[in-house]
N, C-alpha and C positions, 0 to 999 in steps of 0.2 A: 678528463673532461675539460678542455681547453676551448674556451671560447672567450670576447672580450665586450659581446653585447649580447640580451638576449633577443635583441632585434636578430642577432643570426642564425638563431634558432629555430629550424623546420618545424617545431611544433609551435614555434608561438605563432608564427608568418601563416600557418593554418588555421590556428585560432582567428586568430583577427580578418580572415579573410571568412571564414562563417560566419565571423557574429558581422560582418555586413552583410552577407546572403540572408543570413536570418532577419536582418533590417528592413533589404529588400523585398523579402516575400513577406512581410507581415505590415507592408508597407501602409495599405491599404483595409488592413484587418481594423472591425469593429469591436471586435471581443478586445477593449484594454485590457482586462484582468490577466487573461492570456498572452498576449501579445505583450505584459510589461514582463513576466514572469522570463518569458522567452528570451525575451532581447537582454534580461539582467543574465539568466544563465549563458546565452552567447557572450556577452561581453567579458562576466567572471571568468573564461578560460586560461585566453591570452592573458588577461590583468593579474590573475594569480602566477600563473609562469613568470611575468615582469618582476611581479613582488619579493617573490622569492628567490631570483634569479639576482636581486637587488641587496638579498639578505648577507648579514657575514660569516653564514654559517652553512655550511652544507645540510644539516640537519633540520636548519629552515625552508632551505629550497626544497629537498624533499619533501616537507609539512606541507607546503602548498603548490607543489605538482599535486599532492594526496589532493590536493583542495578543486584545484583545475579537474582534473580526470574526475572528482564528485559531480564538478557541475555538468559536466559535460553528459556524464550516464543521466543526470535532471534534465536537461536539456532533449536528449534522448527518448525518454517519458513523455515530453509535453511534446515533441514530436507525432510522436505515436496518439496522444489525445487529440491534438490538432486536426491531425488525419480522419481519425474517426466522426470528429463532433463537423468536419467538410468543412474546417478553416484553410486546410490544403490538401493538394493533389496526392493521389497513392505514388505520383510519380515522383514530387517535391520529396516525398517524404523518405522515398528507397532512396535520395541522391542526397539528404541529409544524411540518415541514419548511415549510410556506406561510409563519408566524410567524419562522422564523429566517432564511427566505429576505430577508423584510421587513427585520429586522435587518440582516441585514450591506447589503442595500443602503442601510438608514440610515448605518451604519457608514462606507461607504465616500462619501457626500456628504458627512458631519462630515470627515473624514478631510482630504477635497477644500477644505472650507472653512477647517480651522486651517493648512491651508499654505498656502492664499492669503493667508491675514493674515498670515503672516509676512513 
């Protein structure tokens, strides 16, 4: 597992480019409670990837990919509640869930690969 940032990391550069989609589509949203809950789990993805990515440990990076790929499946949830209570589109929300679905299976190969190096 060779790399020298986790800026070059395709799952984090995914992360971070949802939790701005997610910024944007909730742009305009009145439901705070929701809308704060959301934009904390988009944010938590990428931020946990960086964290860990930042640790001395292999064994930490892996703890908080575990942590990213949690919020994400959260993330995921409030999607789907979103949709339902018509804070967003059935169409926002097929092109969220496709995107985080993608994540977390990124998630869970990086996951795969920092404990094989150890």
């Amino acid at each position: 597992m060779a790399y020298r940032s986790f800026e070059e990391l395709d799952v984090w550069q995914k992360g971070c480019r949802s939790a701005v989609k997610t910024y944007e589509i909730l742009r305009d949203c009145k439901d705070y409670g929701l809308k704060d809950q959301m934009t904390r789990s988009a944010v938590s993805i990428p931020s946990n990837i960086a964290e860990g990515a930042e640790r001395d440990s292999q064994a930490e990076f892996a703890r908080f990919l575990h942590i990213a790929k949690g919020s994400a499946a959260e993330l995921r949830t409030q999607v789907y509640i979103a949709q339902q209570v018509d804070l967003i589109s059935p169409q926002t929300k097929s092109e969220l869930m496709t995107e985080l679905k993608i994540i977390s299976s990124m998630l869970h190969a990086l996951i795969k690969a920092v404990k094989s190096s150890t």
